[in-house]
C-alpha positions as CSV (number, residue, x, y, z in Angstrom):
1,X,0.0,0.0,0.0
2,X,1.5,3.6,-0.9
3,X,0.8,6.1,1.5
4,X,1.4,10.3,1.3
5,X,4.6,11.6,2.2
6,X,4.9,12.9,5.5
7,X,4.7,16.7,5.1
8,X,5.0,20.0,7.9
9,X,1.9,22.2,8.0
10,X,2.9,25.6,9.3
11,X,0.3,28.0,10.4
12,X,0.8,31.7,10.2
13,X,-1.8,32.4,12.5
14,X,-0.5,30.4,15.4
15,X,2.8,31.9,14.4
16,X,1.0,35.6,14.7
17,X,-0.7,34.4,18.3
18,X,2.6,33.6,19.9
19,X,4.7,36.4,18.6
20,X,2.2,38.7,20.0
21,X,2.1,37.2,23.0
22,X,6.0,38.0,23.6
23,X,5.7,41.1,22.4
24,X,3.3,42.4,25.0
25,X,6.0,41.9,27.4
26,X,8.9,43.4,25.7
27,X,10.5,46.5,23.9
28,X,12.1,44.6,21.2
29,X,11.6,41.1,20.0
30,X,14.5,39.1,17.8
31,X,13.3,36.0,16.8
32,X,16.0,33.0,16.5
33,X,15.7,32.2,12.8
34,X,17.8,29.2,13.1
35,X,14.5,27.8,15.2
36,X,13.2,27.2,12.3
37,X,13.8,29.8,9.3
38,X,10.4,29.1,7.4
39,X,9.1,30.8,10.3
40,X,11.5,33.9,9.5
41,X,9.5,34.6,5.8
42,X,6.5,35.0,8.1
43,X,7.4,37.3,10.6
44,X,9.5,39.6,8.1
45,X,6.5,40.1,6.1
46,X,3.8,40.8,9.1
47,X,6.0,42.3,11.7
48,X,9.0,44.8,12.4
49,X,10.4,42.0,14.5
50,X,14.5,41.5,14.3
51,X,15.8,38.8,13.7
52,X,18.7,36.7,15.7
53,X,21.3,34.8,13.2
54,X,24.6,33.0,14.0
55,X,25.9,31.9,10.5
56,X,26.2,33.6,7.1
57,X,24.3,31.3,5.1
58,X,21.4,31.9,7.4
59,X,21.4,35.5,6.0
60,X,19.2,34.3,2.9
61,X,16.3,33.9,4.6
62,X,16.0,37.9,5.4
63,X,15.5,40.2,2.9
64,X,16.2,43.5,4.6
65,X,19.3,42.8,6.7
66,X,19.0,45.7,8.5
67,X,17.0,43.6,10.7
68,X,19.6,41.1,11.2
69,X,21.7,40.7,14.4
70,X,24.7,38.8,14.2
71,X,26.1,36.9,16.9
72,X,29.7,36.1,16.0
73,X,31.9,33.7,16.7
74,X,35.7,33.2,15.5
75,X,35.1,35.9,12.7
76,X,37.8,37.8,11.0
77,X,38.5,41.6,9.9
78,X,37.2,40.7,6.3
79,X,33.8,39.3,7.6
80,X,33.1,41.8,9.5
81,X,33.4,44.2,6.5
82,X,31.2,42.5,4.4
83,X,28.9,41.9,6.7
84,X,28.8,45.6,7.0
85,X,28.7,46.4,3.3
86,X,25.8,43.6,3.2
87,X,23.4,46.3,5.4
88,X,24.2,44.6,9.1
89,X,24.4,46.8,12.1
90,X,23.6,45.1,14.9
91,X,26.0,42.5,16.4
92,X,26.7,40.4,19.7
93,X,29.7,39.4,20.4
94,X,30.8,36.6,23.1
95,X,34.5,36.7,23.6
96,X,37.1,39.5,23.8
97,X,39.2,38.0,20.6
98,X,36.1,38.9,18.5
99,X,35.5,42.0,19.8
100,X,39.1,43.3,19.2
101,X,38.9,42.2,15.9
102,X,35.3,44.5,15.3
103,X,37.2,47.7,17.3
104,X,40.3,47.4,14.5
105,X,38.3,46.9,12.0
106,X,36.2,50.5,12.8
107,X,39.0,52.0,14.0
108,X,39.6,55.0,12.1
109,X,36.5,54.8,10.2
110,X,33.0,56.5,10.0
111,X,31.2,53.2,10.8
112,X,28.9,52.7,13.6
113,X,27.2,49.8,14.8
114,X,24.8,48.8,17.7
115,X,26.4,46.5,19.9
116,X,25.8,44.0,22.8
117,X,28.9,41.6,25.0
118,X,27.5,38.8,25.8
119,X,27.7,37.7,29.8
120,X,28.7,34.4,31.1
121,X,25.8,34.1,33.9
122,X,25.7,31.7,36.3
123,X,23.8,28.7,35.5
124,X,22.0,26.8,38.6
125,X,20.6,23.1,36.9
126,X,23.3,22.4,34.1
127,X,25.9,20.4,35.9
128,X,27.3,18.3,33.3
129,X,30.5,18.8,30.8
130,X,28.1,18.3,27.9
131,X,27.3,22.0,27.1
132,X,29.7,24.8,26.4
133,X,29.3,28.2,28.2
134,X,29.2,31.1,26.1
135,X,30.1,34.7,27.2
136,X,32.3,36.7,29.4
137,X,33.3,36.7,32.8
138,X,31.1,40.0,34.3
139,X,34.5,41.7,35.2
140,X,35.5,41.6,31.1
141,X,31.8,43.1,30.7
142,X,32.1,45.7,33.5
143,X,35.4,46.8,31.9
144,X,35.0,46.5,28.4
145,X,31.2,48.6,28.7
146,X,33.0,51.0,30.5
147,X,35.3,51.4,27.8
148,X,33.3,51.6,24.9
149,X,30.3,54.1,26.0
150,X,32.3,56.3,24.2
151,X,33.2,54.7,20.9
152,X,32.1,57.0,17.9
153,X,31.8,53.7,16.6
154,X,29.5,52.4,18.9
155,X,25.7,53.5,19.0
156,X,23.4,51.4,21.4
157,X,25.2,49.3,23.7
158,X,23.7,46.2,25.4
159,X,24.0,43.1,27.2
160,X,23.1,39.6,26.2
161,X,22.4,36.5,27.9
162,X,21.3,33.4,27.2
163,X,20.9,30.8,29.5
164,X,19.5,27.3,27.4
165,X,16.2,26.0,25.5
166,X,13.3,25.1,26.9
167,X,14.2,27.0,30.7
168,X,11.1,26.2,33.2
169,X,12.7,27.1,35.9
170,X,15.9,30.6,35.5
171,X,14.0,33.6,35.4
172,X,15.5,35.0,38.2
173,X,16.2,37.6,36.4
174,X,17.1,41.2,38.6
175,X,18.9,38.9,41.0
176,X,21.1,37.8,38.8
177,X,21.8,41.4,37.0
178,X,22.4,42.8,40.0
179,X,24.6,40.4,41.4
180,X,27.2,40.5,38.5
181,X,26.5,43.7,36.6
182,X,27.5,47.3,38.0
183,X,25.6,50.7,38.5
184,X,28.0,52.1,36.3
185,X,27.2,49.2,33.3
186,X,23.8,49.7,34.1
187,X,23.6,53.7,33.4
188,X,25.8,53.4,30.6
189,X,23.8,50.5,28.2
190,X,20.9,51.0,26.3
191,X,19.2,47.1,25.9
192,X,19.4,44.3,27.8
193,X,18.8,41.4,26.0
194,X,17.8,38.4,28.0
195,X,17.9,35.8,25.2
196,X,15.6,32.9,24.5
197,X,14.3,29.9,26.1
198,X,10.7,30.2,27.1
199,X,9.4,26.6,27.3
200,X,6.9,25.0,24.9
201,X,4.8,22.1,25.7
202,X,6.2,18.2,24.9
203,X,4.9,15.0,26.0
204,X,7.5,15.1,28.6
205,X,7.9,19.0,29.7
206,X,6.0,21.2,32.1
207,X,5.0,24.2,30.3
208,X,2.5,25.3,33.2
209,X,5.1,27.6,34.3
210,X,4.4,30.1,31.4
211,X,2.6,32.5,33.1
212,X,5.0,32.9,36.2
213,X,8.1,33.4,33.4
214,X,5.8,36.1,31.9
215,X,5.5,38.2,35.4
216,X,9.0,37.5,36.4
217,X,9.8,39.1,32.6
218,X,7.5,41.7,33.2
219,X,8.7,43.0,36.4
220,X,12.4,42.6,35.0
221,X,11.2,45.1,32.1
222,X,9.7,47.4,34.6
223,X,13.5,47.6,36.4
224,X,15.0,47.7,33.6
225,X,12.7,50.7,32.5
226,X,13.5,52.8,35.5
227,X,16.9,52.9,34.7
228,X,16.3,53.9,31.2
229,X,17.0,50.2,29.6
230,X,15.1,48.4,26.8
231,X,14.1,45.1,27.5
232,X,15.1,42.7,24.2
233,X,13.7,39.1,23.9
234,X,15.0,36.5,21.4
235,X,12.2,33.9,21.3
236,X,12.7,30.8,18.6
237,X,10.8,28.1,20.6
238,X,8.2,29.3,21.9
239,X,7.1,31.0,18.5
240,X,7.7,28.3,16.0
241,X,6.9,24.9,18.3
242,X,3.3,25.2,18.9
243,X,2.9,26.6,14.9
244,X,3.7,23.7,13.3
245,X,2.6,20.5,12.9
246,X,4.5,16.7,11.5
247,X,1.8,14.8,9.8
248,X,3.3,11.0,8.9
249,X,1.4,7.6,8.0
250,X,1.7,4.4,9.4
251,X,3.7,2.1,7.3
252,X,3.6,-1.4,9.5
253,X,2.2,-2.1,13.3
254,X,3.1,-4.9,14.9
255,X,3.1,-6.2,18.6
256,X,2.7,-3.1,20.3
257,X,4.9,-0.8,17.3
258,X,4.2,1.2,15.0
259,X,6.0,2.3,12.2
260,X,6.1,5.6,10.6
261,X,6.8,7.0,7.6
262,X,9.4,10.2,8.9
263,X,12.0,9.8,10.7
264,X,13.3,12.0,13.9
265,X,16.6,12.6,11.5
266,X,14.8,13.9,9.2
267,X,11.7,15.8,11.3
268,X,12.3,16.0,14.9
269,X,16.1,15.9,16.1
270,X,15.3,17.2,19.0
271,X,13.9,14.3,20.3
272,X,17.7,13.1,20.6
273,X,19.3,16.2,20.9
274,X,17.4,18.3,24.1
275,X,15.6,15.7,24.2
276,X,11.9,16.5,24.0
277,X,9.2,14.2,22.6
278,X,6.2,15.5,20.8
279,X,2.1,15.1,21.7
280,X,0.3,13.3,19.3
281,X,-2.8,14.6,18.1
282,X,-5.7,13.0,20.1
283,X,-3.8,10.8,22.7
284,X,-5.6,9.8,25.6
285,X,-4.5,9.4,29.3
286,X,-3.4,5.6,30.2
287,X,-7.2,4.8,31.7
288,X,-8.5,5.5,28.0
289,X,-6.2,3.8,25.4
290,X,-3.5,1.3,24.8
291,X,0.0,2.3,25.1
292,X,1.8,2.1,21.5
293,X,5.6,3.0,20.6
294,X,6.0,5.6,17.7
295,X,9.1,4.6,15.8
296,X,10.7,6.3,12.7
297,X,11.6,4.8,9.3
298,X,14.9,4.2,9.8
299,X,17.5,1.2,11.3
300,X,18.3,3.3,14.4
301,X,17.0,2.4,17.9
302,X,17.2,5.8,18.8
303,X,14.9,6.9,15.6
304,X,12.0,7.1,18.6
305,X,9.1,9.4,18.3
306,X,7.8,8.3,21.1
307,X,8.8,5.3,23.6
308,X,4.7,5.3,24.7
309,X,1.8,6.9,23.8
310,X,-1.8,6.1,24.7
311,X,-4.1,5.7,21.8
312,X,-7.8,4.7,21.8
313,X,-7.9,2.6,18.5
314,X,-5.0,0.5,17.1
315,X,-3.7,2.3,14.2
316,X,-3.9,0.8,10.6
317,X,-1.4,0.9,8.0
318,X,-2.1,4.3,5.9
319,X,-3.4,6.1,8.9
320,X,-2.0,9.9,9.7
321,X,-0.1,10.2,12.8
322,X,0.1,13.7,13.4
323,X,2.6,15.4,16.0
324,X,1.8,18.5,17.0
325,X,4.0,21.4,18.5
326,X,6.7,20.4,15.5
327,X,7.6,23.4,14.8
328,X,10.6,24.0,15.9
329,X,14.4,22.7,15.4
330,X,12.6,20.6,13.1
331,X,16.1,20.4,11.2
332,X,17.0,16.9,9.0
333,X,20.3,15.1,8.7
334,X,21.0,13.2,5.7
335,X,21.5,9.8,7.6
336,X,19.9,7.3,5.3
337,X,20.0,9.5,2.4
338,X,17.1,10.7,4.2
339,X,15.2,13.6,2.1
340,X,13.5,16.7,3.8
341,X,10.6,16.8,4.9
342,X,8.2,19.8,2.8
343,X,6.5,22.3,4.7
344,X,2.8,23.5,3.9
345,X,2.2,27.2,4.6
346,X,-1.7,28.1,6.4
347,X,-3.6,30.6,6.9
């Protein structure tokens, strides 16, 4: 039996509801387009948002690059010049090497760009060696602020932070500042920007904390306000997740498995890399189905959508399985020669 490919559907609406959502609560929003850059089209088009890139080939999915900020990493004098002719202005920068390299580059020059260091805060529930910490020490940001508040090269200044995806639980956030950062930083920067990470909702996350993130945000931007500080939010997750949707087929059941037609290399590698499973559309709570595994197309014993998921009726072969907050990181590998996955714009 030949079934439909699996396909993506994207909804602009749902992409609309969230970004609105995390714009009430801040003065500038940056969306991360390496989320999921389909979603970048979208919001270019329908909002004024910026938009938060890390590589040059991500660059071609904005068309008016003064919307771009760049984060940098290990760039060069010659990068940073074309990146300038190319229409950029706003950059972050997360180590001092980098940053030297931007100063010589406008040295001497008529050039002026917004800028913002990025600080190494202190992270309370990442223990292990499996994550690299980006940023400098506060004492390098203290210093190096101080120095450049007056840079004719420099026009806004900033901070940035970032702590990691899918963060239910450090939002902290005036504590923290005013444990590391100085009076003096603080009177002499423009934006703070507090990065990404608002949680979406998976089959194995708690997402109820949402609204306590938004008033500890909230109050933060108030602070922040009084001292004459612009509150900047880089959302990717929270935006694209709950916007799209992974519709696959069955292709075989058997004992208690069933077999998909995607594969979580091709669809959803976040389910290996964070990890975070997705919700199936219409499962039921263990008293009102039978529990089922969700495997992907491929030889891997990791290609798992989900390990268990309750289902009323045992699926056929040719029924849709459809996963629902897939919208984001939804990135493909080519293991298997394993081709990507289209994506069907709503709304």
């Amino acid at each position: 039996m030949t079934v439909p490919d699996p396909k993506f559907i994207l909804s602009k609406n749902v992409i609309m509801q969230q970004y609105n959502r995390v714009e009430d609560i801040a003065d500038i929003v940056s969306y991360s387009s390496k989320t999921n850059p389909k979603v970048t089209s979208v919001l270019e088009e329908m909002t004024d948002c910026f938009f938060s890139v890390h590589m040059e080939n991500e660059l071609k999915h904005i068309r008016d690059l003064s919307r771009a900020i760049f984060l940098a990493q290990g760039w060069s004098s010659d990068q940073v010049k074309e990146l300038y002719d190319r229409g950029i202005r706003n950059f972050i920068l997360d180590n001092e090497h980098d940053l030297d390299i931007l100063l010589a580059t406008l040295k001497d020059t008529n050039r002026k760009v917004n800028l913002m260091l990025r600080l190494k805060l202190r992270e309370n529930s990442i223990r292990t060696e499996r994550y690299f910490v980006f940023g400098m020490p506060s004492a390098t940001i203290n210093q190096r602020i101080g120095e450049l508040v007056d840079s004719p090269n420099i026009g806004k200044l900033g901070i940035h932070f970032h702590r990691k995806t899918q963060n239910v639980s450090e939002w902290k956030l005036q504590r923290d500042i005013e444990d590391v950062i100085s009076p003096e930083t603080l009177d002499a920067i423009d934006i703070l920007n507090i990065g990404g990470g608002l949680p979406s909702v998976y089959a194995n996350s708690n997402a109820d904390v949402i609204g306590g993130i938004f008033k500890r945000i909230t109050d933060f931007r108030k602070w922040l306000h009084d001292r004459d500080i612009s509150l900047m939010i880089e959302p990717g997750r929270y935006i694209a997740a709950p916007a799209g949707k992974l519709v696959t087929r069955v292709m075989a059941v058997y004992e208690e498995n069933v077999i998909v037609n995607a594969s979580v290399y091709n669809s959803d590698m976040d389910a290996i890399l964070v990890p975070v499973k997705l919700r199936v559309e219409n499962e039921v709570s263990s008293n009102e189905g039978e529990a089922y595994v969700i495997k992907g197309c491929t030889p891997c014993s990791m290609d798992l959508f989900r390990y268990r998921v309750y289902l009323e009726k045992r699926p056929q072969i040719g029924d849709p399985i459809t996963f629902i907050n897939a919208g984001a990181y939804n990135f493909r590998s080519d293991f298997c020669d394993l081709e990507e996955i289209t994506t069907k714009l709503t709304d």
